[in-house]
C-alpha positions in Angstrom: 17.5 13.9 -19.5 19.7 14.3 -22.5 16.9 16.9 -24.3 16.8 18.8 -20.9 20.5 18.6 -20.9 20.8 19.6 -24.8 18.1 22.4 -24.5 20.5 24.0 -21.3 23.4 24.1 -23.6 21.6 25.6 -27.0 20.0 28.4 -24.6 23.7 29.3 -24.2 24.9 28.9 -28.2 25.0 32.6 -28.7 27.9 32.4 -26.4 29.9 29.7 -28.0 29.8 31.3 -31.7 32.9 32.0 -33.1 34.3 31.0 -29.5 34.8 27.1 -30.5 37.0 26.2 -33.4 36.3 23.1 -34.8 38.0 20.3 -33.5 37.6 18.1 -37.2 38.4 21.1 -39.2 41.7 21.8 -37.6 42.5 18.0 -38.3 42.4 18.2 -42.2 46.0 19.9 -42.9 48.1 19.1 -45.5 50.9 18.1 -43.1 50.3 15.3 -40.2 48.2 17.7 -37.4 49.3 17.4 -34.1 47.1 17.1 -31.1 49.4 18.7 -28.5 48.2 16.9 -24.7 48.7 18.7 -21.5 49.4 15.9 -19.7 50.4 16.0 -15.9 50.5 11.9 -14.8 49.0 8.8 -16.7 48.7 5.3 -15.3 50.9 4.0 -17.1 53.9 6.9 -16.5 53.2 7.9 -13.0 54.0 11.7 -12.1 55.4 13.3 -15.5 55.3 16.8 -14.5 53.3 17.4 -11.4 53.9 21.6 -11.7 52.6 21.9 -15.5 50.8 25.1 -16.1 48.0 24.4 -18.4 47.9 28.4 -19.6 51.4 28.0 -20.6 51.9 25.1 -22.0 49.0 25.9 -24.2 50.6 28.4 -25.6 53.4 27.4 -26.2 51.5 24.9 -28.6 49.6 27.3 -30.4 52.8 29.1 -31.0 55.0 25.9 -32.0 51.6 25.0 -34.8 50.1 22.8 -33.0 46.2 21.9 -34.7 44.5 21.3 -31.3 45.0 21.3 -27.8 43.7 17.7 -25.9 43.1 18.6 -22.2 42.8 15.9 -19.7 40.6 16.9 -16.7 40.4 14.4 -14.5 42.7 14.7 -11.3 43.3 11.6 -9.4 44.9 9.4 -12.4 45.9 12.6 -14.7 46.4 15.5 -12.4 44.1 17.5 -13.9 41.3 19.8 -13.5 38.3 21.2 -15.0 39.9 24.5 -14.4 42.4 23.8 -17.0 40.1 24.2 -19.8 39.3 27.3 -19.0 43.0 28.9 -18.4 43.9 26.8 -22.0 40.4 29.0 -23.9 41.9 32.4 -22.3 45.4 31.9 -23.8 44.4 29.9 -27.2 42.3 29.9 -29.9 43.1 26.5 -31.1 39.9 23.8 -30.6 39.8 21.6 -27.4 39.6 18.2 -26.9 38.2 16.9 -23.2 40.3 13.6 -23.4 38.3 12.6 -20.4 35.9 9.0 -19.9 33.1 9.9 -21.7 30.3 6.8 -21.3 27.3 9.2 -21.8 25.4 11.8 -23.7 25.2 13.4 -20.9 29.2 13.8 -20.4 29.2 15.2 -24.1 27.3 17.7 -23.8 28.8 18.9 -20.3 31.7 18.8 -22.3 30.6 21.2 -24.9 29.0 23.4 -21.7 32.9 23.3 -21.0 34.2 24.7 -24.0 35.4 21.7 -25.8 34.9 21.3 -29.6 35.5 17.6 -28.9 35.4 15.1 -26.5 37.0 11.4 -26.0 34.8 8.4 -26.5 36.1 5.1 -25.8 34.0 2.2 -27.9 35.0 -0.4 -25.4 33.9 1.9 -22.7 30.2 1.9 -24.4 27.6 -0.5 -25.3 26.9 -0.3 -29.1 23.3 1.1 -28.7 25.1 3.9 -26.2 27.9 4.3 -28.9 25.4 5.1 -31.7 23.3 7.1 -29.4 26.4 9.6 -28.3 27.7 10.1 -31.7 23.9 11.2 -32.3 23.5 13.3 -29.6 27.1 14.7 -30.8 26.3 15.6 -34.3 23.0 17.4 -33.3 24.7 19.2 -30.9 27.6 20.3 -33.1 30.5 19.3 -30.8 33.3 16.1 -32.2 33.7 12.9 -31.1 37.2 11.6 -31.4 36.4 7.3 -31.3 39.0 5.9 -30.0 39.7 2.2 -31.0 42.0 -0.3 -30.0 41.1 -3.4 -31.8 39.4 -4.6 -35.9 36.1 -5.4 -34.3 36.0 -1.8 -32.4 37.2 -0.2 -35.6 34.4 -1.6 -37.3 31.6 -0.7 -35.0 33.2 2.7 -34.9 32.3 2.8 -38.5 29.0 1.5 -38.7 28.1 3.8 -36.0 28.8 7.0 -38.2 32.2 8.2 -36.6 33.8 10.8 -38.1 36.7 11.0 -36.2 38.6 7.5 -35.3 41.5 7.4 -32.6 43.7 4.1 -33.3 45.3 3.7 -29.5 48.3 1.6 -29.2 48.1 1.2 -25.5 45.8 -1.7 -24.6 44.2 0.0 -21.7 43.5 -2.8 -19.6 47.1 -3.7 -19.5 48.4 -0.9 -20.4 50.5 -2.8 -23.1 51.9 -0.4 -26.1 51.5 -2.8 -29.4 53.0 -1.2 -32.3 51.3 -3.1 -34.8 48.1 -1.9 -33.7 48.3 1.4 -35.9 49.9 -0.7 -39.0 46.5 -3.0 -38.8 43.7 -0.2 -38.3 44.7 3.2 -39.6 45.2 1.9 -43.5 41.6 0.1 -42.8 40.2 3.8 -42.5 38.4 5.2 -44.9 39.5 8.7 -46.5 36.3 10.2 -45.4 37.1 9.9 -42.0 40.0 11.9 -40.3 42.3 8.7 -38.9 44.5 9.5 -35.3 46.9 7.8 -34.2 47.5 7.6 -30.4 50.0 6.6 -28.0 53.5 5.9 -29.0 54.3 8.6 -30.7 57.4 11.0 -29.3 59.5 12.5 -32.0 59.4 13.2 -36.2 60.2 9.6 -36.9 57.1 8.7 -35.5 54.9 10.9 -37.1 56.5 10.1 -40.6 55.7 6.3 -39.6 51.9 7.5 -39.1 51.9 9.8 -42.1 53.2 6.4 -44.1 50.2 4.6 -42.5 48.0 7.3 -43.8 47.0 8.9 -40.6 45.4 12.6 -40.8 47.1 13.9 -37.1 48.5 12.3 -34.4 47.9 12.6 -30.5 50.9 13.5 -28.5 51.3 14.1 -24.8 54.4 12.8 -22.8 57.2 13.4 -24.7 55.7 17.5 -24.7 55.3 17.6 -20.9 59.0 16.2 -20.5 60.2 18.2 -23.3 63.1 20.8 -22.2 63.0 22.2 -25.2 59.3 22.4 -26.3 59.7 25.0 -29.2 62.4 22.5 -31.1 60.1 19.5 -30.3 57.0 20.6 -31.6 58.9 22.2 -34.9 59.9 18.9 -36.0 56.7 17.9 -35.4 54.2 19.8 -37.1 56.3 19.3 -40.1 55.5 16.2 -41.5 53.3 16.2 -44.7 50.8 13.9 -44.8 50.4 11.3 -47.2 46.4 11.6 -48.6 46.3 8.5 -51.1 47.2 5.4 -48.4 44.0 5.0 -47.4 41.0 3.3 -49.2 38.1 5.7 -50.1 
């Protein structure tokens, strides 16, 4: 299934050159990168802004410097739609992340079918043979895999399975919990070679200057943008922060 699947999408590759930045590349700045989220609703906020026009919103991130776009497609939890992806590509060139529940190859590759340099993977959501086997499938297939991670022992099976790309969430999301401390334990535990994220908590330049002390490469930020009423000033402050490239062990 996942060579038939693989085989439909490089019959199309002609298509996607020069069409789909990539994700990884846009991540390795000399400043803290910003992953700007068109976010609609989350569990854990409810309805944030029920009316957000993907188009728009995403550019209004390529213009305010964002590095990449994360695009949550799901509708009944996130208010969003596959459709999304598609108005984002026609208004910006800046690379996609699908931020959906990836738990296949399968959904990987539909992702890149999509239009997505990059797609969310989840190692709790996995079993460890299934982790190793979609950050496989990922690589040959040329499309990202942001690893997200939430506690050591995930961090360090993220790792050993060859990520290249790790997301330190601070939301547990069984609880929905924040921990702060969460991105103070993993992201200096990342090596250099591997572009660190750090996710949830993060609203305005005091939080990115905490990541960039931690040593994190970009951070992931999607509430605080859709709330925003004054999105230009917001995502000056920050896509301004230079990040520090000697915290991390190599």
């Amino acid at each position: 299934m996942v060579r038939a699947t693989a085989a439909r999408v490089h019959q199309g590759d002609e298509k996607f050159v020069g069409l789909i930045p990539s994700f990884a590349a846009s991540l390795r700045q000399d400043f803290v990168a910003l992953i700007a989220e068109i976010k609609r609703s989350s569990p854990s906020k409810g309805v944030i802004r029920h009316d957000l026009d993907a188009g728009r919103q995403a550019a209004e991130f390529e213009r305010g410097k964002a590095s990449a776009i994360s695009v949550l497609t799901e509708p009944l939890r996130f208010g969003g739609s596959p459709m999304d992806i598609a108005q984002v590509k026609t208004v910006s060139s800046l690379p996609i992340l699908k931020k959906d529940f990836h738990t296949t190859p399968e959904h990987i590759l539909a992702a890149k079918a999509m239009g997505a340099s990059a797609a969310l993977l989840i190692v709790r959501a996995v079993p460890p043979q299934r982790l190793r086997e979609c950050i496989v499938v990922a690589h040959e297939n040329a499309i990202d895999l942001l690893v997200e991670v939430h506690r050591e022992e995930e961090l360090d099976l993220a790792l050993a399975s060859g990520a290249s790309i790790i997301g330190v969430n601070a939301r547990n999301l069984e609880t929905l919990e924040m921990d702060e401390t969460v991105h103070e334990r993993l992201i200096p535990k990342i090596p250099r070679n591997v572009i660190a994220v750090a996710e949830s908590g993060m609203t305005w330049r005091v939080d990115v200057r905490r990541a960039s002390e931690l040593g994190a490469d970009a951070v992931l930020i999607g509430s605080s943008l859709s709330e925003s009423e004054d999105l230009p000033t917001l995502l000056k402050s920050l896509t301004t922060v230079a990040r520090k490239s000697d915290v991390r062990p190599n």
